[in-house]
C-alpha positions as CSV (number, residue, x, y, z in Angstrom):
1,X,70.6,-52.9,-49.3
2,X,68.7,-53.0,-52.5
3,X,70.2,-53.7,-55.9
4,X,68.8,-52.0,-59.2
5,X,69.2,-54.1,-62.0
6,X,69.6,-52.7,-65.3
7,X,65.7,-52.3,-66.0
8,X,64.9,-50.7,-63.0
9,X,67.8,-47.9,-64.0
10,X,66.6,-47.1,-67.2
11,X,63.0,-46.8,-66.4
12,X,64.1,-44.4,-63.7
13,X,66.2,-42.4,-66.6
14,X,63.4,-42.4,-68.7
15,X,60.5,-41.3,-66.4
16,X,62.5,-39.2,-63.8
17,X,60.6,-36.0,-65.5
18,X,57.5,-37.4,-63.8
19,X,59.0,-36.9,-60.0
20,X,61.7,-34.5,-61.4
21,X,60.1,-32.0,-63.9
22,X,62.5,-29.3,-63.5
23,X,65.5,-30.8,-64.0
24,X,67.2,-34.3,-64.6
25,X,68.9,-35.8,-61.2
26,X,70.5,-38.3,-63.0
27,X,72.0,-38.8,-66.5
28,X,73.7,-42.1,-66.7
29,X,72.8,-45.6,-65.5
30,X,75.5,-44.9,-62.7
31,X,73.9,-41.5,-61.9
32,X,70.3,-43.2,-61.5
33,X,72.0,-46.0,-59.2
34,X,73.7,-43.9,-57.2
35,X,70.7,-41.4,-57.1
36,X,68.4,-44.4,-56.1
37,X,70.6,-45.9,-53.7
38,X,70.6,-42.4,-51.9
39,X,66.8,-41.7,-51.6
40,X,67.1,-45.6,-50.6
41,X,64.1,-46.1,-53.5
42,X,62.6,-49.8,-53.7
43,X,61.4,-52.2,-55.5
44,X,58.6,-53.9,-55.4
45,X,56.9,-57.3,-57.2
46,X,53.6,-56.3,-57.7
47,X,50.5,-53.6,-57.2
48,X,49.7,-54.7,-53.7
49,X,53.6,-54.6,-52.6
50,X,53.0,-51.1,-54.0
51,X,50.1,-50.4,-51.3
52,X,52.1,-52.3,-48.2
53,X,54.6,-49.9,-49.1
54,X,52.5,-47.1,-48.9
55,X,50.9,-48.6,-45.4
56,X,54.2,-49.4,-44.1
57,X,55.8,-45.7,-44.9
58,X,52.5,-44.2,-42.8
59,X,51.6,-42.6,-46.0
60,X,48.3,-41.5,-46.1
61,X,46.9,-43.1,-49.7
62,X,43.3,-43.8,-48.1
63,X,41.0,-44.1,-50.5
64,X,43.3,-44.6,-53.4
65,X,42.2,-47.2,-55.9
66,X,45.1,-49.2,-56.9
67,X,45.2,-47.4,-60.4
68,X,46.0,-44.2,-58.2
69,X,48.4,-45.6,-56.5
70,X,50.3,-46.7,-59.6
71,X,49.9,-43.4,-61.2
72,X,51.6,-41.6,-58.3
73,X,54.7,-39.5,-58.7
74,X,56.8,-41.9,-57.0
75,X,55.9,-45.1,-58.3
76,X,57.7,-45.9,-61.8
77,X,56.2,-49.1,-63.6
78,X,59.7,-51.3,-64.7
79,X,57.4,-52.7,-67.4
80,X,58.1,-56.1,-66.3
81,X,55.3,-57.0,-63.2
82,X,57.7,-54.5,-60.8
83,X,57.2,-51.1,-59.7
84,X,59.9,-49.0,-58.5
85,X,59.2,-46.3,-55.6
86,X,61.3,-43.6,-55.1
87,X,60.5,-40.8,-52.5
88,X,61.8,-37.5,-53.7
């Protein structure tokens, strides 16, 4: 099971609105958890864990630069080298 730390919930509080524009699913740091630990989001270490994710999920991202792939709905930078993916 994966554990968010602190940082990973409040960049998913912050950003939501990117993968959520309509409404927030979460409004508290126990909200987010709970929220991530439902979608069973991830986190990863770096851009290429991002694409491995990607390839491993069968999700077609051919052709994708890497910036792409950062920039994707589901892939929230944690500001500190990690990336969290969520799958809406």
């Amino acid at each position: 099971m994966q554990v968010y730390d602190e940082a990973v919930l409040q960049c998913f509080l912050e950003n939501q609105g990117k993968l959520f524009p309509e409404e927030d699913v979460a409004s508290s740091l126990e909200e987010a958890e709970a929220f991530l630990e439902e979608c069973m989001a991830v986190v990863v270490d770096s851009p290429e864990e991002v694409r491995e994710y990607f390839d491993e999920e069968g999700i077609d991202m051919d052709g994708a630069d890497m910036e792409e792939l950062l920039e994707a709905d589901e892939v929230f930078d944690v500001g500190d080298g990690r990336y969290l993916i969520v799958e809406g």
